[in-house]
C-alpha positions in Angstrom: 10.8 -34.0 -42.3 13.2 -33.6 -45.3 12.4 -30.0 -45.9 13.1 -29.2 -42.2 16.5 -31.5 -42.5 17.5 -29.1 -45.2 16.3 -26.1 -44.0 18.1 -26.8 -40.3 21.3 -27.8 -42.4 21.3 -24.6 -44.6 21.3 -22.3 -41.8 24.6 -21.8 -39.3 23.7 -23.3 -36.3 26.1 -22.8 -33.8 24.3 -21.7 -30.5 21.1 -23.1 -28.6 19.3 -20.0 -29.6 20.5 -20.2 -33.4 18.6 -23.3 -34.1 15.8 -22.1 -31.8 15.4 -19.2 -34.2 15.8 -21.6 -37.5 13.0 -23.9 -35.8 11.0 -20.6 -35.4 11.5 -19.5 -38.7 10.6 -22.8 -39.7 7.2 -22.7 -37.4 4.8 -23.9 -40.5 7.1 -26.9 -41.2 7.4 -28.0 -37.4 3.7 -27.5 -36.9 2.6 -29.8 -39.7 5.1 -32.6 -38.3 3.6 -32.2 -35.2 0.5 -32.4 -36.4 1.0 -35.6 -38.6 2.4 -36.7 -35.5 -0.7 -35.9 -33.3 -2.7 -37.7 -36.3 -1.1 -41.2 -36.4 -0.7 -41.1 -32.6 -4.6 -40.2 -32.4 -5.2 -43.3 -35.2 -2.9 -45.4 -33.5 -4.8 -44.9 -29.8 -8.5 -44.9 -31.4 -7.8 -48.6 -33.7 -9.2 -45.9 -36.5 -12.3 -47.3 -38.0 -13.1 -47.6 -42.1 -16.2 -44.9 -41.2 -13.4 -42.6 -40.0 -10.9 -43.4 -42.4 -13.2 -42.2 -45.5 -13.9 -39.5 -43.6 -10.8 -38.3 -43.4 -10.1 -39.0 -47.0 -13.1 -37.0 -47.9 -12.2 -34.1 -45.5 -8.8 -33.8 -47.6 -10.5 -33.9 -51.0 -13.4 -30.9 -49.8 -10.4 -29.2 -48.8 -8.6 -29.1 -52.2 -11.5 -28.5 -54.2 -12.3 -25.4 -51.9 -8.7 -24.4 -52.8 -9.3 -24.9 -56.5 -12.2 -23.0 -56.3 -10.9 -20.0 -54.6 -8.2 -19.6 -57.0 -5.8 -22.0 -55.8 -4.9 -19.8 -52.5 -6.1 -19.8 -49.2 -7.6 -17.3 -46.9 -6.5 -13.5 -47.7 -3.4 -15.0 -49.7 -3.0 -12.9 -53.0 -0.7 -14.3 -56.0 1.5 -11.3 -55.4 2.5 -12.8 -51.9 3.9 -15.6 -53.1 7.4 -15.8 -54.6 8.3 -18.0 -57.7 10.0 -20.5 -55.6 7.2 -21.0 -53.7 4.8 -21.6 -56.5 7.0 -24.0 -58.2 7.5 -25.7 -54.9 3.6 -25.3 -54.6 3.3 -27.1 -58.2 6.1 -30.0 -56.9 3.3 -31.1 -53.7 0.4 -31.0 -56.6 2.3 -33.3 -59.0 3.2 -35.2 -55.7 -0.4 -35.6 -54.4 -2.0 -36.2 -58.0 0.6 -39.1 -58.5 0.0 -40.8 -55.1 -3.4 -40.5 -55.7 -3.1 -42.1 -59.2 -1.3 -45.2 -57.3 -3.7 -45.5 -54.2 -7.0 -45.2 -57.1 -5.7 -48.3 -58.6 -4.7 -49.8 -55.4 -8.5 -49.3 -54.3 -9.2 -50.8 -57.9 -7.3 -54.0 -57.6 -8.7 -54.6 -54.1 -12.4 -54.7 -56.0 -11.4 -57.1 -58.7 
């Protein structure tokens, strides 16, 4: 939600069909709000079970280690697509992901002891 906060404020907005065209070039961020929206509404609605809730966890992990293993891109994406910027920002999610996943491992942890 940040990014697209940013983004929205960088650009100059002063017509209906300006921001339309900032949330269009912005498609990739609006689509993953809505679908973290569509996901907590969805868990919300179906009182998501533990069975479903490692599922879900395991889904995400498969996904990264298929990224890993296909060099770290997805799809047809090639190294040479992919600006600086966007690798560094690439490298800010990773350290973000590997540190919340350093917290919740020893939140699981203390919940065993």
């Amino acid at each position: 939600m940040d990014d697209l906060s940013d983004s929205l404020q960088d650009d100059e907005i002063h017509s209906t069909s300006d921001l339309m065209q900032s949330l269009t070039d912005e498609n990739d961020t609006v689509e993953a709000l809505g679908d973290t929206f569509d996901t907590y509404m969805r868990n919300a609605r179906n009182s998501e079970s533990v069975d479903k809730f490692i599922r879900n966890i395991k889904q995400n992990v498969k996904y990264y280690h298929d990224l890993n293993e296909d060099g770290g891109l997805i799809g047809s994406l090639r190294y040479n697509e992919v600006s600086e910027d966007q690798l560094k920002e690439l490298q800010k999610y990773m350290r973000d992901l590997n540190q919340l996943s350093k917290e919740l491992f020893s939140k699981y942890g203390d919940e065993i002891r």
